[in-house]
RODO-2510 file (C-alpha; in nm, 4 decimals, decimal comma):
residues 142
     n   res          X          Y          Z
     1     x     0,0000     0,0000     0,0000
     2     x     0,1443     0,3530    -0,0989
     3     x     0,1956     0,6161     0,1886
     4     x    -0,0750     0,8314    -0,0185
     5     x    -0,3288     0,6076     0,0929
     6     x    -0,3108     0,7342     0,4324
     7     x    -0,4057     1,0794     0,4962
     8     x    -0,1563     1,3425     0,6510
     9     x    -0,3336     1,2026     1,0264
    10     x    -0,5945     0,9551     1,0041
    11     x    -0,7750     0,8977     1,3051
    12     x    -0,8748     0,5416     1,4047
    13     x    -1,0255     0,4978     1,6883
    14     x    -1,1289     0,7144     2,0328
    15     x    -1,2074     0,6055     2,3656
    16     x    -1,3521     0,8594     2,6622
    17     x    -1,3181     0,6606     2,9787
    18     x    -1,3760     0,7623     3,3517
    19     x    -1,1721     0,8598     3,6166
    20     x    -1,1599     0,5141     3,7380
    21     x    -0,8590     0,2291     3,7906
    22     x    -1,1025    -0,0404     3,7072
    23     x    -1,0986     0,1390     3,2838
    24     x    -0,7640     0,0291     3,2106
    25     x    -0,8851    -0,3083     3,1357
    26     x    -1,1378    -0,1453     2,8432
    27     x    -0,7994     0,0083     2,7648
    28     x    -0,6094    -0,3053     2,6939
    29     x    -0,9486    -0,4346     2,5208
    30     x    -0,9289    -0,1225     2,2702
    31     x    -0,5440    -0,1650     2,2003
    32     x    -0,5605    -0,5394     2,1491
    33     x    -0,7933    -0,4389     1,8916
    34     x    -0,6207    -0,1887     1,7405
    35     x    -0,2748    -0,4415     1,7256
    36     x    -0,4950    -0,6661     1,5573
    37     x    -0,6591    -0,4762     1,2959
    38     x    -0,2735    -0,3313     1,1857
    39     x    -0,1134    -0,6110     1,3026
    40     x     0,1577    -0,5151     1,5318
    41     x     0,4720    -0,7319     1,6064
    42     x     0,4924    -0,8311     1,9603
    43     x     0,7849    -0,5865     2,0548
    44     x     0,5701    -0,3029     1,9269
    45     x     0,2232    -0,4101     2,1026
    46     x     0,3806    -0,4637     2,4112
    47     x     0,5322    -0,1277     2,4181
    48     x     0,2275     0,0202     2,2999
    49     x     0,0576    -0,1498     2,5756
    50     x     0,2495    -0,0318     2,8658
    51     x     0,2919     0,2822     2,7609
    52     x    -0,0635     0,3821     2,6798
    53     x    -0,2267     0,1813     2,9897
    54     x     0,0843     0,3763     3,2007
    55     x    -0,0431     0,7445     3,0397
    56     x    -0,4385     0,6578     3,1125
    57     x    -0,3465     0,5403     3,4509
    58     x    -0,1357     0,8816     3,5431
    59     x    -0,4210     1,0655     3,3558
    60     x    -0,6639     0,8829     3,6131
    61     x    -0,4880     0,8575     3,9548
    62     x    -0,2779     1,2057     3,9206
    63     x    -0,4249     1,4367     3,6479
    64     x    -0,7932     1,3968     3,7533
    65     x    -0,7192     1,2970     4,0819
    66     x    -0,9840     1,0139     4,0202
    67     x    -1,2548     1,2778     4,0593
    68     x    -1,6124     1,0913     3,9124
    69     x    -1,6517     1,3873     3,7074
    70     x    -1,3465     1,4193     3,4989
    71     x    -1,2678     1,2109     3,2111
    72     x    -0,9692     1,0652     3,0096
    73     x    -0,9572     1,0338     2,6578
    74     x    -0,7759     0,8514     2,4380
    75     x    -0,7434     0,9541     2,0456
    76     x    -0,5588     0,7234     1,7977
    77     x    -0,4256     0,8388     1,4356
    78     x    -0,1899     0,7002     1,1553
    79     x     0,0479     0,9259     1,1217
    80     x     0,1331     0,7494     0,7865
    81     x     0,1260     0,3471     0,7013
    82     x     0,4490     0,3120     0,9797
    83     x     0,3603     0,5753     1,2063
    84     x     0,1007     0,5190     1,4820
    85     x     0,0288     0,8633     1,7218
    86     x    -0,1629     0,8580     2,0401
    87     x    -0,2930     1,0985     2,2545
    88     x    -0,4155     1,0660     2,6218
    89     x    -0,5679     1,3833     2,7467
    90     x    -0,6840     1,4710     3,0950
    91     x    -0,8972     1,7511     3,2951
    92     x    -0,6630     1,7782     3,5529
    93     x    -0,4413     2,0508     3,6031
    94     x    -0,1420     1,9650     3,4523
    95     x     0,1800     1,9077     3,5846
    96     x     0,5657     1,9909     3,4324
    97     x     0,7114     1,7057     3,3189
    98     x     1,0534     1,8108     3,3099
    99     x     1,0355     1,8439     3,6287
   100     x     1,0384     1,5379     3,7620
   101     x     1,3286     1,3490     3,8997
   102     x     1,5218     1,0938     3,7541
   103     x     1,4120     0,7623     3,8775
   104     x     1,7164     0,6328     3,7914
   105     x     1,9516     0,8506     4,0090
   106     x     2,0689     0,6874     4,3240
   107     x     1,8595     0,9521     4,5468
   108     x     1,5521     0,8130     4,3555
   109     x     1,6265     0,4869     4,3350
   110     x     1,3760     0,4258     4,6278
   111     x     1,1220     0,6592     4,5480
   112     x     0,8180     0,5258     4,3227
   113     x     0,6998     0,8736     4,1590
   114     x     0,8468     0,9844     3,7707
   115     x     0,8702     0,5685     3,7081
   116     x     0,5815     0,5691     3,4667
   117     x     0,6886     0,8994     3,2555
   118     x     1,0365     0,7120     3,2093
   119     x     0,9020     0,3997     3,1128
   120     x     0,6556     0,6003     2,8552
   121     x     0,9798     0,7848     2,7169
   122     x     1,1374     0,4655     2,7022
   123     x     0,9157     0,2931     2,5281
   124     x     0,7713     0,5310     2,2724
   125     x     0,9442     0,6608     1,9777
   126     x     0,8712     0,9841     2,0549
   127     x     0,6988     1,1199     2,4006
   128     x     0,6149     1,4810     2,4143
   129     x     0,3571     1,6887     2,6462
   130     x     0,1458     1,9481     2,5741
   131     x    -0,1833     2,1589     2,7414
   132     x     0,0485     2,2344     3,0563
   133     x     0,1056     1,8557     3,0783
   134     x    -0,2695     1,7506     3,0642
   135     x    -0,2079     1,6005     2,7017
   136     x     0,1239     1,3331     2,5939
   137     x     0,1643     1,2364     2,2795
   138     x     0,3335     0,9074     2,2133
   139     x     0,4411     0,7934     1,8474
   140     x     0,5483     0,4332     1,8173
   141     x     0,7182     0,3587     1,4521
   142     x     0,4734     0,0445     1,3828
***
């Protein structure tokens, strides 16, 4: 299939999902689906996996706090036929993410906090915030 077949972004699929733990599973339920219509390689779905179900679950717990009446959403696009992009957006407040510490640094070893931005950074092909931190955008070369 030629790359002009896909559209500059083409979006796929949404979810909206509530401030609740117990959504991640309808999380993994939408990206299994997703995998399977493009067919991912394992490597790539399990990085999409963590990563995403990592960004919803900050979204829920920190950005919205797991207030009842906030919500998450979750917007999928094809960048192009190798270029998957999604978004998970909160109503928090927003938060810096440069500003957290290094969870790798021997102070922070012990800590827990800043593990799941690292693990998104290091999974993704590209990781970048936006909306004061309510929004990250993750790009995974499919």
């Amino acid at each position: 299939m030629s790359s002009s077949a896909y559209p500059q972004k083409l979006m796929l699929k949404q979810l909206e999902l509530d401030s609740k733990p117990e959504v991640i599973h309808s999380v993994e339920v939408f990206l299994e689906e997703i995998s399977n219509e493009l067919s991912f390689k394992e490597d790539v779905y399990a990085n999409v996996m963590v990563a995403v179900t990592e960004a919803v679950n900050n979204s829920i717990l920190h950005g919205n706090k797991e207030d009842p009446e906030k919500k998450v959403f979750l917007d999928v696009f094809m960048e192009n036929q190798y270029r998957l992009k999604i978004t998970v957006r909160d109503e928090g407040e927003g938060f810096n993410p440069e500003g957290l510490a290094d969870p790798t640094a021997p102070e922070n070893i012990e800590n827990i906090g800043g593990r799941g931005v690292f693990l998104m950074r290091h999974l993704a092909d590209e990781l970048s915030f936006s909306d004061d931190g309510r929004t990250v955008i993750m790009v995974f070369n499919i």
